[in-house]
N, CA, C and O of each residue as an XYZ file, in Angstrom:
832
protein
N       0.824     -1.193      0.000
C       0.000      0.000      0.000
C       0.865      1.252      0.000
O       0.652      2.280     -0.643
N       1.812      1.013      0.775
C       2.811      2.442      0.801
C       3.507      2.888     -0.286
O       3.899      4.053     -0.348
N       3.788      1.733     -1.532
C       4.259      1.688     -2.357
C       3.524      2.245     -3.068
O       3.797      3.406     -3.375
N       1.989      1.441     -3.730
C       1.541      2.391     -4.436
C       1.209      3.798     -3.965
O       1.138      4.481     -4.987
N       1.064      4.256     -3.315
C       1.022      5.679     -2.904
C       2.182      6.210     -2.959
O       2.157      7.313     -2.413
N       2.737      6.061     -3.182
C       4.647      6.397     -3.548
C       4.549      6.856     -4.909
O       4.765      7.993     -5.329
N       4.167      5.741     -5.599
C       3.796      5.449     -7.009
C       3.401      6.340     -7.487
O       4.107      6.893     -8.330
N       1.895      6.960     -7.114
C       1.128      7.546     -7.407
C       1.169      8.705     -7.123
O       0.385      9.401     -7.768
N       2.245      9.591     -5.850
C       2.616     10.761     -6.077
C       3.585     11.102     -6.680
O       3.594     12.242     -7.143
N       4.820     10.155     -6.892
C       5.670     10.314     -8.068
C       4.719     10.724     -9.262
O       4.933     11.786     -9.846
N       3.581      9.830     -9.667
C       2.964     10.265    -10.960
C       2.893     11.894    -10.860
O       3.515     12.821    -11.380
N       1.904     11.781    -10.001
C       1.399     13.350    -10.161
C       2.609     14.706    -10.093
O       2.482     15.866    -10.484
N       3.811     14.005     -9.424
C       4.399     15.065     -9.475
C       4.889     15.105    -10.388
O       5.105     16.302    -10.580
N       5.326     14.455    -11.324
C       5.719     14.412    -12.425
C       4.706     15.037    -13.808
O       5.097     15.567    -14.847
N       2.860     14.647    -13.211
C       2.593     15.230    -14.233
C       2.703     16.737    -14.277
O       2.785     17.411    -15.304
N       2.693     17.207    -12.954
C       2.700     18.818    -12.496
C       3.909     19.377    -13.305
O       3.898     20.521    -13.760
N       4.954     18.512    -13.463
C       6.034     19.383    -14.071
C       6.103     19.290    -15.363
O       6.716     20.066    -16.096
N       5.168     17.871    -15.854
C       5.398     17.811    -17.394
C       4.117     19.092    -17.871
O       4.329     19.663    -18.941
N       3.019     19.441    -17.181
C       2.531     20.409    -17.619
C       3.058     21.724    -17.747
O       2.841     22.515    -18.664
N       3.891     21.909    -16.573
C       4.634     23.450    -16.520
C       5.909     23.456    -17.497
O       6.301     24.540    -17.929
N       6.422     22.524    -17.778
C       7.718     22.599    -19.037
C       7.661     22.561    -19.760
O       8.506     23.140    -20.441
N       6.443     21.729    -20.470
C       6.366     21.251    -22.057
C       5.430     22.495    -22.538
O       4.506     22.790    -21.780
N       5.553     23.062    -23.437
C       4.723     23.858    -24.617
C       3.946     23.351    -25.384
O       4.133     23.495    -26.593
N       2.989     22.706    -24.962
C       2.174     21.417    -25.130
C       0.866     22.353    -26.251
O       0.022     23.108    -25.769
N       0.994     22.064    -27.722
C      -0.441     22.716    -28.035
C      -1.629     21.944    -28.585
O      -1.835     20.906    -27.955
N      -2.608     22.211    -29.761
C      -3.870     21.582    -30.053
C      -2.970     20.195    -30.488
O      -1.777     20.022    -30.241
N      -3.668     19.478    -31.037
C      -3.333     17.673    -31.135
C      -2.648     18.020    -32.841
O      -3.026     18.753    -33.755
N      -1.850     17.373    -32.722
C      -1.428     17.649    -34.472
C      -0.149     18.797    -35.260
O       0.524     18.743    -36.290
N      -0.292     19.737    -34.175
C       0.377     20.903    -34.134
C       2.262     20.263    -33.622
O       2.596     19.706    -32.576
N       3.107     20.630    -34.803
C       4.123     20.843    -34.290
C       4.885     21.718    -33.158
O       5.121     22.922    -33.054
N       5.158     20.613    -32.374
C       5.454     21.098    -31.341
C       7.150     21.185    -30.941
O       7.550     21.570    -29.842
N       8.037     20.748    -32.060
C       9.005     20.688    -31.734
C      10.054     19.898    -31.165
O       9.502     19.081    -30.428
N      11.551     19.705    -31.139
C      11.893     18.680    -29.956
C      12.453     19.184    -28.665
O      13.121     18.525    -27.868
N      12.100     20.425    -28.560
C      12.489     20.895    -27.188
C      11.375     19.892    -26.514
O      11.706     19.104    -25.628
N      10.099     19.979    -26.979
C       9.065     19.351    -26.435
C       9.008     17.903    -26.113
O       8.663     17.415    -25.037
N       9.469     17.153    -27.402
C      10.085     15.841    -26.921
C      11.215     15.413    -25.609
O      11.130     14.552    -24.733
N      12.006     16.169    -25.841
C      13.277     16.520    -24.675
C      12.103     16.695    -23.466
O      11.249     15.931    -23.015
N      12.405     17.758    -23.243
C      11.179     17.683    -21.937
C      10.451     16.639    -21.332
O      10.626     16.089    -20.245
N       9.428     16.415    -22.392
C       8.547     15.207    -22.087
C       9.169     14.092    -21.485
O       8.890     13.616    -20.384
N      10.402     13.540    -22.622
C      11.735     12.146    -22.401
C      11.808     12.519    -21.120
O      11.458     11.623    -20.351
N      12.110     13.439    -20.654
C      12.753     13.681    -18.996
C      11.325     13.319    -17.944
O      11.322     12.611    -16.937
N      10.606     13.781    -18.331
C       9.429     13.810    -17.042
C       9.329     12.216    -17.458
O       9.745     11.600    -16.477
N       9.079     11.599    -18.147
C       8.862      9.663    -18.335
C      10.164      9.420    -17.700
O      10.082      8.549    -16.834
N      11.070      9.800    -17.820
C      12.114      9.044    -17.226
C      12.366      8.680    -15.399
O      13.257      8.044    -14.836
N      11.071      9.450    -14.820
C      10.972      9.641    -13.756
C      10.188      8.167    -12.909
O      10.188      7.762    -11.747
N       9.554      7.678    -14.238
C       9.259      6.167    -13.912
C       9.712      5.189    -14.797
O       9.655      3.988    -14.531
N      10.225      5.710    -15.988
C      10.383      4.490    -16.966
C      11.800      4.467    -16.934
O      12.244      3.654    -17.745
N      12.791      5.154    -16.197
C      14.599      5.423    -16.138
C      14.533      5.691    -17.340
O      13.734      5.570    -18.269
N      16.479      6.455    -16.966
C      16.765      6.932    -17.889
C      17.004      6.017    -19.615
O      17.300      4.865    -19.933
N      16.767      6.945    -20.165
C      16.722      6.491    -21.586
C      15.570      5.325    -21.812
O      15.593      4.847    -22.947
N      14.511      4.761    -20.871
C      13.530      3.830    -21.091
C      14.011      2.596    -20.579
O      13.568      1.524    -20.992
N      15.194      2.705    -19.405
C      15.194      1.782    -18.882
C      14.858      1.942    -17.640
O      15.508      2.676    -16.896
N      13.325      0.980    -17.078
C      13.058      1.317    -15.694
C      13.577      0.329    -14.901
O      13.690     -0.830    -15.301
N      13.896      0.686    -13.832
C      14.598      0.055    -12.576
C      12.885     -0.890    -11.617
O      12.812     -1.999    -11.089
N      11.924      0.102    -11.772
C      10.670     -0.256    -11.184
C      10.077     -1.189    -11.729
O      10.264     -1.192    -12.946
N       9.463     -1.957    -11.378
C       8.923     -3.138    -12.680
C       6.815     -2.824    -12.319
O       5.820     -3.388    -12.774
N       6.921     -2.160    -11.741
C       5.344     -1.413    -11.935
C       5.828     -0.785    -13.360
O       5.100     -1.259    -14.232
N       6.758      0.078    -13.898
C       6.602      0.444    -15.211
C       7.424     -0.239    -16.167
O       8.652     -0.268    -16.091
N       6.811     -0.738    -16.984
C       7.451     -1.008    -18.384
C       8.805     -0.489    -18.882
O       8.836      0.740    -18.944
N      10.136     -1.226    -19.319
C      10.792     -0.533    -20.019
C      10.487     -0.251    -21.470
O       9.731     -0.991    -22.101
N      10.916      0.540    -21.875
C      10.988      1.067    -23.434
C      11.564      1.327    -24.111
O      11.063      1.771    -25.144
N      12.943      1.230    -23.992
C      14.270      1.071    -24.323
C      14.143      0.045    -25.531
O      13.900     -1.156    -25.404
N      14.369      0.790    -26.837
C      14.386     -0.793    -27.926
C      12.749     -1.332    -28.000
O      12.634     -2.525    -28.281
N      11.648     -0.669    -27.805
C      10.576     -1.137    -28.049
C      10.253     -0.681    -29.736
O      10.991     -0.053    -30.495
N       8.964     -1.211    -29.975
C       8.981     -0.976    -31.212
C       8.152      0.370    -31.724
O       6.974      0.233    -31.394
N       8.323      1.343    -32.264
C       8.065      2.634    -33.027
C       6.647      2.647    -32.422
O       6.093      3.116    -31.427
N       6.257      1.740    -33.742
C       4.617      1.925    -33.763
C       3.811      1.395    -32.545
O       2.678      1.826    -32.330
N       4.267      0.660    -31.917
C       3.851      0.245    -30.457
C       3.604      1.246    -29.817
O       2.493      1.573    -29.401
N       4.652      1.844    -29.676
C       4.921      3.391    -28.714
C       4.228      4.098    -28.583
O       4.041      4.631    -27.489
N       3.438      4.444    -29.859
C       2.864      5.803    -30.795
C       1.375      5.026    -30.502
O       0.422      5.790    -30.346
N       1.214      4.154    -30.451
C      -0.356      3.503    -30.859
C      -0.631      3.136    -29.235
O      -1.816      3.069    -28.911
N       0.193      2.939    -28.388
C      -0.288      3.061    -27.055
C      -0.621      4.631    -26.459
O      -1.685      5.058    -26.012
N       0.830      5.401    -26.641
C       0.061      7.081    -25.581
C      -1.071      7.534    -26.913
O      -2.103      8.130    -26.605
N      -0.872      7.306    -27.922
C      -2.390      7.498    -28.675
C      -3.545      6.838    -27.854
O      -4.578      7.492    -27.996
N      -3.698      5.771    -27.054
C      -4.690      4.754    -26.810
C      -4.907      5.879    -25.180
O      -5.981      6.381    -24.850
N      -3.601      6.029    -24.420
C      -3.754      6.779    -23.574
C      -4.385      8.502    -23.589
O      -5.183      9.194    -22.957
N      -3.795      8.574    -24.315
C      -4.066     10.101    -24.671
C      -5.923     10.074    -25.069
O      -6.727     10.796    -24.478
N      -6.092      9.638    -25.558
C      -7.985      9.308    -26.360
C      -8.621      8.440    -25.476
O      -9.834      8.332    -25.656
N      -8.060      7.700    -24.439
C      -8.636      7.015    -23.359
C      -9.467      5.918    -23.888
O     -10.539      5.719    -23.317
N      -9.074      5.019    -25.100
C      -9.078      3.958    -25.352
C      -8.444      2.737    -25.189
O      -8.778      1.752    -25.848
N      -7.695      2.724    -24.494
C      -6.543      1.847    -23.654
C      -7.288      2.181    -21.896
O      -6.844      2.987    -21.079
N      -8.051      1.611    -21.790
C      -8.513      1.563    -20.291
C      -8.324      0.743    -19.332
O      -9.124      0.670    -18.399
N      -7.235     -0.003    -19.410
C      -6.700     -0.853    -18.151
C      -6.798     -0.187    -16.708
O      -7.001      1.025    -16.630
N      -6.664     -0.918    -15.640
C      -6.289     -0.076    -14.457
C      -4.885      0.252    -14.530
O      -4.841      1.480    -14.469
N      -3.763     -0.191    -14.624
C      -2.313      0.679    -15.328
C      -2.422      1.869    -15.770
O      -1.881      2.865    -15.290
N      -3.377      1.803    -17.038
C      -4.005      2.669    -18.450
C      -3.945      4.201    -17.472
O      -3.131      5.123    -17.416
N      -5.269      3.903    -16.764
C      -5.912      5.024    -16.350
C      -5.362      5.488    -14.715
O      -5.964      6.460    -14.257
N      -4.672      5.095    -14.143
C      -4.257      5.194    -12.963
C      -2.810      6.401    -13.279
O      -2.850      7.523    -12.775
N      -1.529      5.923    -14.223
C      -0.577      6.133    -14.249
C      -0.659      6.942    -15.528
O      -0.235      8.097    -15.469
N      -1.212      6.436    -16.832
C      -0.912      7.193    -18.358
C      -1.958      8.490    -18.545
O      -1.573      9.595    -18.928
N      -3.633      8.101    -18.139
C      -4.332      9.175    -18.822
C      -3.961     10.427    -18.445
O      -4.135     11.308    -19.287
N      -3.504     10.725    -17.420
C      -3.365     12.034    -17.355
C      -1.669     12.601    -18.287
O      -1.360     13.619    -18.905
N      -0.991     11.400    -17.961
C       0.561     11.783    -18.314
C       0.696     12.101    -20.384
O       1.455     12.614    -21.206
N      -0.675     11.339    -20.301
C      -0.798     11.904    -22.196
C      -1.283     12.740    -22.441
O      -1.090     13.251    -23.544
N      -2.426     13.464    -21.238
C      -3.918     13.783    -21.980
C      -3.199     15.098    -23.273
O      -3.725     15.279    -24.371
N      -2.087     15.768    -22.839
C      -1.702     16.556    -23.533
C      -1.052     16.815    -24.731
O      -0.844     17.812    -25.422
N      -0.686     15.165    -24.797
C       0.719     15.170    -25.812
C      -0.317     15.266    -27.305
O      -1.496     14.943    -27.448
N       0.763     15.896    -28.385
C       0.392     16.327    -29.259
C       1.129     14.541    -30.717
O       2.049     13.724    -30.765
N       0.080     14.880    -31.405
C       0.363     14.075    -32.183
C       2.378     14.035    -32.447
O       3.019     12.984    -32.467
N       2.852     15.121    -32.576
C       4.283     15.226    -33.289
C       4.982     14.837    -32.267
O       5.918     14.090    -32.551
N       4.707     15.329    -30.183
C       5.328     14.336    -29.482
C       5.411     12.959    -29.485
O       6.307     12.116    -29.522
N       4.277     12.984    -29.437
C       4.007     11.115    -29.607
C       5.214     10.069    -30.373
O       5.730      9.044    -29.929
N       5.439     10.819    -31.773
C       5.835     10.200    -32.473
C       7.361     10.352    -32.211
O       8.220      9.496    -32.421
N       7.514     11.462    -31.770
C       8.977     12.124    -31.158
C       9.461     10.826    -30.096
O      10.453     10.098    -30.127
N       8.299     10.893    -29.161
C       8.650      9.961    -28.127
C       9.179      8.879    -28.402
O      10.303      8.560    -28.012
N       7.743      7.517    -29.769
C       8.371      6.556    -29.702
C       9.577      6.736    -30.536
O      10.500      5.990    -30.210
N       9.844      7.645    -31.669
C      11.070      7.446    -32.151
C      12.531      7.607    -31.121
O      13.575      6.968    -31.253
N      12.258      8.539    -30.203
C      12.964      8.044    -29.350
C      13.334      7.257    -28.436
O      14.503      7.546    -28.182
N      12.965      6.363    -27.754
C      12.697      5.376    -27.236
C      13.235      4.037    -28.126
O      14.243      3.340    -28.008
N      12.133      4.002    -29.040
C      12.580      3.161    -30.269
C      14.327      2.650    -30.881
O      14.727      1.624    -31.432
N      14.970      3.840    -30.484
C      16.026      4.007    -31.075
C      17.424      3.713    -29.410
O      18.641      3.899    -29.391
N      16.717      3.346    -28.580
C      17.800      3.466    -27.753
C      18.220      1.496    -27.321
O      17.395      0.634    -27.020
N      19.148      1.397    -27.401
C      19.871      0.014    -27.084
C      18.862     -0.446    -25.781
O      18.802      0.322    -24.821
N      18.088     -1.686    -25.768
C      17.460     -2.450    -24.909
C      17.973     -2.857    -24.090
O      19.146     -3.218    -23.993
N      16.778     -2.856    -23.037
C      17.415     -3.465    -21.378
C      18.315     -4.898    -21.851
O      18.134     -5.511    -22.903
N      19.289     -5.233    -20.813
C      19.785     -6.765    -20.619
C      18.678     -7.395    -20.074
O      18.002     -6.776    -19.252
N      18.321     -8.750    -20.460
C      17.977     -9.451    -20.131
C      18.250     -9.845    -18.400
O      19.429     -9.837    -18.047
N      17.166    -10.189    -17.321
C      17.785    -10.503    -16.543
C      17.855    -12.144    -15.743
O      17.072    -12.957    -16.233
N      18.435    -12.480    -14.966
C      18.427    -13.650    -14.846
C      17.448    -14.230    -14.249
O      16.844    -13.492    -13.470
N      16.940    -15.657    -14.361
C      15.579    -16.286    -14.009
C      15.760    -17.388    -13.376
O      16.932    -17.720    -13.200
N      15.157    -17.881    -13.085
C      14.564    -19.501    -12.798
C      14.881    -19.995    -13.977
O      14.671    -19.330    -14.992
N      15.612    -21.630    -14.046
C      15.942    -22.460    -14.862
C      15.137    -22.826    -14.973
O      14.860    -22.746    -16.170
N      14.296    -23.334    -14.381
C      12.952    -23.836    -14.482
C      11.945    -23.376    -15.125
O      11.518    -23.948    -16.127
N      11.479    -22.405    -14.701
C      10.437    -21.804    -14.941
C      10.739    -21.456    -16.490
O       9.967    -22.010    -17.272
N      11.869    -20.516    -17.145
C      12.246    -19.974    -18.011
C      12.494    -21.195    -19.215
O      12.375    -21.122    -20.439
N      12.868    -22.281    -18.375
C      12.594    -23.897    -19.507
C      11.133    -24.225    -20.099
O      11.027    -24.845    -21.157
N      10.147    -23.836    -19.462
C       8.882    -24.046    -19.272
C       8.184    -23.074    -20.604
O       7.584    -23.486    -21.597
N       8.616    -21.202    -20.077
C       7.856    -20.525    -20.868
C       8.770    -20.644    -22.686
O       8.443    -20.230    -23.798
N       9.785    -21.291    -22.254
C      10.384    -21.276    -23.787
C       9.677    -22.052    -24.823
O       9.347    -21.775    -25.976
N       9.515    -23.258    -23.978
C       8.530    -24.101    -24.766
C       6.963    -23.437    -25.369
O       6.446    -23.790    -26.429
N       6.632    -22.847    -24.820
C       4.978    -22.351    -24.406
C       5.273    -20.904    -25.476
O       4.371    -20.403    -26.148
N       6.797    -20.355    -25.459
C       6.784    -19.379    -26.534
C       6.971    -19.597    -27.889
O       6.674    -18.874    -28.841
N       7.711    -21.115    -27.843
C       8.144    -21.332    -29.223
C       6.924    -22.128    -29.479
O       6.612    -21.991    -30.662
N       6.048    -22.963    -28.795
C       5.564    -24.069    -29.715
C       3.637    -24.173    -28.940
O       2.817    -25.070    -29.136
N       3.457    -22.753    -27.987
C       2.587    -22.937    -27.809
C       1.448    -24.051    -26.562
O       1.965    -24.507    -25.542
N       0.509    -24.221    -26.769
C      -0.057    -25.360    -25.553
C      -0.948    -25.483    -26.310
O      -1.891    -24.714    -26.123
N      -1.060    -26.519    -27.527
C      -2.086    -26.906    -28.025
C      -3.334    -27.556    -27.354
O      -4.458    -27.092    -27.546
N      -3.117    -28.602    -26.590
C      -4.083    -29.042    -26.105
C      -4.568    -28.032    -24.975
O      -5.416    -28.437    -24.181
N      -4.142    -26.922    -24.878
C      -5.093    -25.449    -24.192
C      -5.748    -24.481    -25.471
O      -6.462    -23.503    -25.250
N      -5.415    -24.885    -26.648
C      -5.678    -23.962    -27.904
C      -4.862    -22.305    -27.250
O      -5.345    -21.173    -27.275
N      -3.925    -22.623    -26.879
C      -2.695    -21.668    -26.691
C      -2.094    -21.721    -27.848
O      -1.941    -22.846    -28.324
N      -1.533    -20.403    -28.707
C      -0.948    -20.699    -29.775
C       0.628    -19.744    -29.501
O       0.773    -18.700    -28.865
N       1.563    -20.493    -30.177
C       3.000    -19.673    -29.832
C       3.181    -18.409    -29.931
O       2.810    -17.812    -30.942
N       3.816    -17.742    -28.843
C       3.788    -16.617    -28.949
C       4.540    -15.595    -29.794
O       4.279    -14.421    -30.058
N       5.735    -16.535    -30.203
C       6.866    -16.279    -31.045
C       6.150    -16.007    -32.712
O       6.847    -15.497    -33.590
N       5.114    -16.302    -32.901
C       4.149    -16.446    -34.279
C       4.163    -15.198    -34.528
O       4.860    -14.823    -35.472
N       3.289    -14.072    -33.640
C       3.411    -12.732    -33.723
C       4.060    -12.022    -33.204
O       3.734    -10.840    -33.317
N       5.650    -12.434    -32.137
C       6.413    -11.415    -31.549
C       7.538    -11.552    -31.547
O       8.412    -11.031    -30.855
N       7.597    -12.706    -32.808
C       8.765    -12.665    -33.405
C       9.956    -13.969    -32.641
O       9.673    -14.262    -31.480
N      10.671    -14.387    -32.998
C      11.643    -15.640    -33.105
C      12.543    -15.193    -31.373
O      12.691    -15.783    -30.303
N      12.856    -14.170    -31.802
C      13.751    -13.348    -29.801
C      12.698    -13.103    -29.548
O      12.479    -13.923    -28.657
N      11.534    -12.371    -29.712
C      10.650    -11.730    -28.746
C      10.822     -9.712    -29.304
O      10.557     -8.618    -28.805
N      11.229    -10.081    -30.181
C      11.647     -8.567    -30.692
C       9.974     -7.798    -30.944
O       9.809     -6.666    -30.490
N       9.052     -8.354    -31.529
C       8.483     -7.701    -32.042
C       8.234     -6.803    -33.483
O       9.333     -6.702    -34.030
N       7.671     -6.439    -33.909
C       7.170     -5.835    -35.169
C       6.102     -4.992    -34.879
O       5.091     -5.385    -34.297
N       6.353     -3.360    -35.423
C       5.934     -2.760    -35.964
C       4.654     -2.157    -34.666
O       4.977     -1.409    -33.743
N       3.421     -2.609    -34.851
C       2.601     -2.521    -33.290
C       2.654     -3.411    -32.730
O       2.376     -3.080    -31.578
N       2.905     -4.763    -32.774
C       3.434     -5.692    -31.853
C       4.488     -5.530    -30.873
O       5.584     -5.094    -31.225
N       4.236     -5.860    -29.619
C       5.440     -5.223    -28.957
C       6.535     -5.750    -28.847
O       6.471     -6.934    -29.178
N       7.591     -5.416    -28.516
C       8.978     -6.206    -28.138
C       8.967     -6.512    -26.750
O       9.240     -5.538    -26.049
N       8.654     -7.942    -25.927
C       8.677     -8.631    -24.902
C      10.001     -9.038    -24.392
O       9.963     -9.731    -23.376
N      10.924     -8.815    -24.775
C      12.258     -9.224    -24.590
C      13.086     -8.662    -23.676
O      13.433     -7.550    -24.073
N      13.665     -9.011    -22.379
C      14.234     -8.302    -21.450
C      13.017     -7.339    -20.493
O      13.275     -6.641    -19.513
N      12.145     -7.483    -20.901
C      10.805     -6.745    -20.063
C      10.720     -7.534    -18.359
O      11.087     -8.681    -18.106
N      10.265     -6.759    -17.593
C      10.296     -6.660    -16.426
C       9.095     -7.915    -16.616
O       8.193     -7.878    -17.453
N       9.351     -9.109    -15.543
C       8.838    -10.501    -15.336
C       7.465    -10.361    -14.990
O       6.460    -10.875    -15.480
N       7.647     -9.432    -13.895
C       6.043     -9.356    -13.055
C       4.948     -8.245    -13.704
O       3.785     -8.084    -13.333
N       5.758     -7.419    -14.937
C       5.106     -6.696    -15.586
C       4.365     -7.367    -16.282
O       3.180     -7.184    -16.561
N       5.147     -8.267    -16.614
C       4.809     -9.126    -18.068
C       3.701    -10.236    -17.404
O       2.798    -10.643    -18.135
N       3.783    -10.661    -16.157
C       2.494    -11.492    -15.999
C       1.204    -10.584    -15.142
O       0.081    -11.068    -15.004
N       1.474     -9.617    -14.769
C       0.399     -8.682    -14.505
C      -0.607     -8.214    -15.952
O      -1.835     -8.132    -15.939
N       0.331     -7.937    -17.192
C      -0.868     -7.844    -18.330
C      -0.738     -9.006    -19.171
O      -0.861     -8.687    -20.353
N      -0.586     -9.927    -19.041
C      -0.970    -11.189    -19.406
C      -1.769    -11.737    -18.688
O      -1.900    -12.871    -19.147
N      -2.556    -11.586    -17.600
C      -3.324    -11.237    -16.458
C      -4.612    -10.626    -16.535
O      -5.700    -11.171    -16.350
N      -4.320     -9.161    -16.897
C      -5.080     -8.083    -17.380
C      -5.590     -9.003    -18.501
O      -6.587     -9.672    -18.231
N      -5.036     -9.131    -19.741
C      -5.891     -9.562    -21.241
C      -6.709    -11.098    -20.685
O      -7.883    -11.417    -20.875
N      -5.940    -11.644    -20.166
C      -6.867    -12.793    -20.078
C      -8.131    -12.204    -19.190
O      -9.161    -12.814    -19.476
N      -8.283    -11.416    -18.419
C      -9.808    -11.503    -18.007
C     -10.420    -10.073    -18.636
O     -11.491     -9.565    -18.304
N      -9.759     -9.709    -19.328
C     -10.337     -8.230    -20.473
C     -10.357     -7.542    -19.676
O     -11.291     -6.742    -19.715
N      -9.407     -7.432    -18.537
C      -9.162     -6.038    -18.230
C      -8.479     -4.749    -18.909
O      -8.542     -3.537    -18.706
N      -7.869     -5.497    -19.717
C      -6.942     -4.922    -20.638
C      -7.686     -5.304    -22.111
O      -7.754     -6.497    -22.405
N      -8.315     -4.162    -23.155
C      -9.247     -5.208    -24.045
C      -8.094     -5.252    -25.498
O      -7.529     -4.375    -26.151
N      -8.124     -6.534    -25.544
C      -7.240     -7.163    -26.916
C      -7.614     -8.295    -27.099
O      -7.420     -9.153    -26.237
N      -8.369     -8.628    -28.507
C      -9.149     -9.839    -28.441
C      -8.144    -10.568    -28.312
O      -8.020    -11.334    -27.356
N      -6.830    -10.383    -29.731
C      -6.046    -11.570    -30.265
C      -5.861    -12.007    -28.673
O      -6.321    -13.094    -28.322
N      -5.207    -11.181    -27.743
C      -4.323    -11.427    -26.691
C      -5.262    -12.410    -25.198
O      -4.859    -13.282    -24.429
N      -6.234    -11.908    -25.309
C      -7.520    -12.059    -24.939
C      -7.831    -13.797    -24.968
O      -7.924    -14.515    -23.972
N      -7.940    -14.156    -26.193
C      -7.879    -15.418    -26.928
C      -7.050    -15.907    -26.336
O      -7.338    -16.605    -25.364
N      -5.382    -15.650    -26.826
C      -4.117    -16.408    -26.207
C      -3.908    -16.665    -24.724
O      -3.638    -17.811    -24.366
N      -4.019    -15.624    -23.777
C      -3.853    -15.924    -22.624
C      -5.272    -16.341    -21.368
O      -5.192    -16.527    -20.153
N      -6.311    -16.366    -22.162
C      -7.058    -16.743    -21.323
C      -7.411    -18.173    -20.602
O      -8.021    -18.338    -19.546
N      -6.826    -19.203    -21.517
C      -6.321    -20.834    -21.494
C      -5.352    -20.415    -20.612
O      -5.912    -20.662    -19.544
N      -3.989    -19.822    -20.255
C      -3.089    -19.983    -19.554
C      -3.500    -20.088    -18.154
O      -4.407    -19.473    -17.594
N      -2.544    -21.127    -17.580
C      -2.785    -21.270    -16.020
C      -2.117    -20.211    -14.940
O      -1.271    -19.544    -15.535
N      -2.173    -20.004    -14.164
C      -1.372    -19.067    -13.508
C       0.422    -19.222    -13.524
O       1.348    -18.535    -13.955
N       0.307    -20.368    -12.885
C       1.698    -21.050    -13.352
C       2.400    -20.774    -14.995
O       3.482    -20.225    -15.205
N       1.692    -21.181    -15.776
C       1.972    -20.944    -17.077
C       2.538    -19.374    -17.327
O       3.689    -19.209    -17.733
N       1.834    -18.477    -17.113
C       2.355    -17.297    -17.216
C       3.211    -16.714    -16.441
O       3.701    -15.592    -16.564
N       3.433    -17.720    -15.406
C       4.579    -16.986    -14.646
C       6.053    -17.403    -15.574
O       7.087    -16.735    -15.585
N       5.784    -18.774    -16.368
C       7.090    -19.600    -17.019
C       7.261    -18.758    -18.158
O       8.382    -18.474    -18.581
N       5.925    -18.239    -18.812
C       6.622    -17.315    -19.972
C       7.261    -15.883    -19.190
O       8.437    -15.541    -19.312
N       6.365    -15.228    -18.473
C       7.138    -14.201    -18.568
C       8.579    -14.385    -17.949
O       9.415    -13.512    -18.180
N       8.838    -15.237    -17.344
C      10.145    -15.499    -16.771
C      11.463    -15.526    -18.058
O      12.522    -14.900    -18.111
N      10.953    -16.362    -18.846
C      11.081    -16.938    -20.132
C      12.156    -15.466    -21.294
O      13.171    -15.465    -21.990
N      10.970    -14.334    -20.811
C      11.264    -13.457    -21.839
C      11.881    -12.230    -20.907
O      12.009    -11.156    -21.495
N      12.178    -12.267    -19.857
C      12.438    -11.452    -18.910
C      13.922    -11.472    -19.114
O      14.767    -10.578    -19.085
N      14.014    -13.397    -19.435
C      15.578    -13.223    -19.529
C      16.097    -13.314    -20.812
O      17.094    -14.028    -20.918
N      15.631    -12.713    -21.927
C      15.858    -12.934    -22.796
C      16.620    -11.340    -22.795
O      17.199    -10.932    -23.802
């Protein structure tokens, strides 16, 4: 409990300053990269520097993919991405950003060398390899590697899962399986998974 309340005034203080620094205007409007700069700094306050977070409540982004980037604070920003994550931590931290940040952002982000992988359970990480490369048919689980690629890299709006924080990664694998998070494809895939199961993938790709 103390934590998230930690959490959650870090947010706000952070959004207080990303409102007072950034020159934030209508949606669409070039805004510049002083504005990107800025912005990069106030995210870095949960996501570390350069998009690598130390916190595993936030996502790294370091080496994620472009259009991922751009098609999520879009989802945040328009409040179509409504997870409890979504709306707790992002809606306010987008409501402002302008189409040309956005894209500023993920290109930056996009472009910076990815977290290391970190170390796991032999076990567990034996488990989700299988379950990434080849799936759980008899759960009508299908591999995850199909759409996120052979490492876990990702494509394009697909995300890059690779080196991502473990407990991040089974908190919205979590989220989609009971549509807290709404994504059919994902929705589909992880809703067969057992609890166990998702702890072996994300372990799996944590250390990748």
């Amino acid at each position: 409990m103390i934590e998230k309340i930690a959490n959650r005034l870090k947010i706000a203080a952070a959004a207080a300053v990303l409102l007072s620094v950034t020159p934030f205007t209508a949606r669409g409007a070039d805004v510049g990269a002083a504005s990107v700069t800025d912005t990069e700094h106030v995210c870095s306050s949960c996501h570390g520097p350069a998009g690598k977070s130390i916190n595993p409540t936030f996502p790294d982004l370091a080496g994620q993919q472009k259009d991922y980037i751009s098609a999520q604070l879009t989802a945040f920003r328009d409040h179509t991405r409504a997870d409890p994550h979504a709306h707790t931590y992002m809606w306010g931290m987008a409501a402002h950003l302008s189409d040309a940040t956005i894209s500023g952002l993920a290109a930056f982000y996009a472009a910076q060398p990815p977290a290391a992988g970190s170390a796991a359970d032999t076990e567990d990480a034996a488990g989700g390899r299988a379950i990434f490369q080849a799936g759980v048919p008899a759960q009508n689980v299908p591999a995850c590697m199909t759409c996120h690629g052979d490492k876990a890299q990702g494509v394009g709006p697909i995300p890059r899962l690779a080196g991502q924080h473990s407990s991040y990664l089974e908190g919205q694998l979590e989220a989609f399986a009971s549509n807290a998070r709404a994504n059919e494809v994902m929705h589909v895939t992880s809703k067969n998974l057992t609890p166990q199961q998702i702890k072996q993938v994300a372990a799996y790709l944590a250390a990748q």
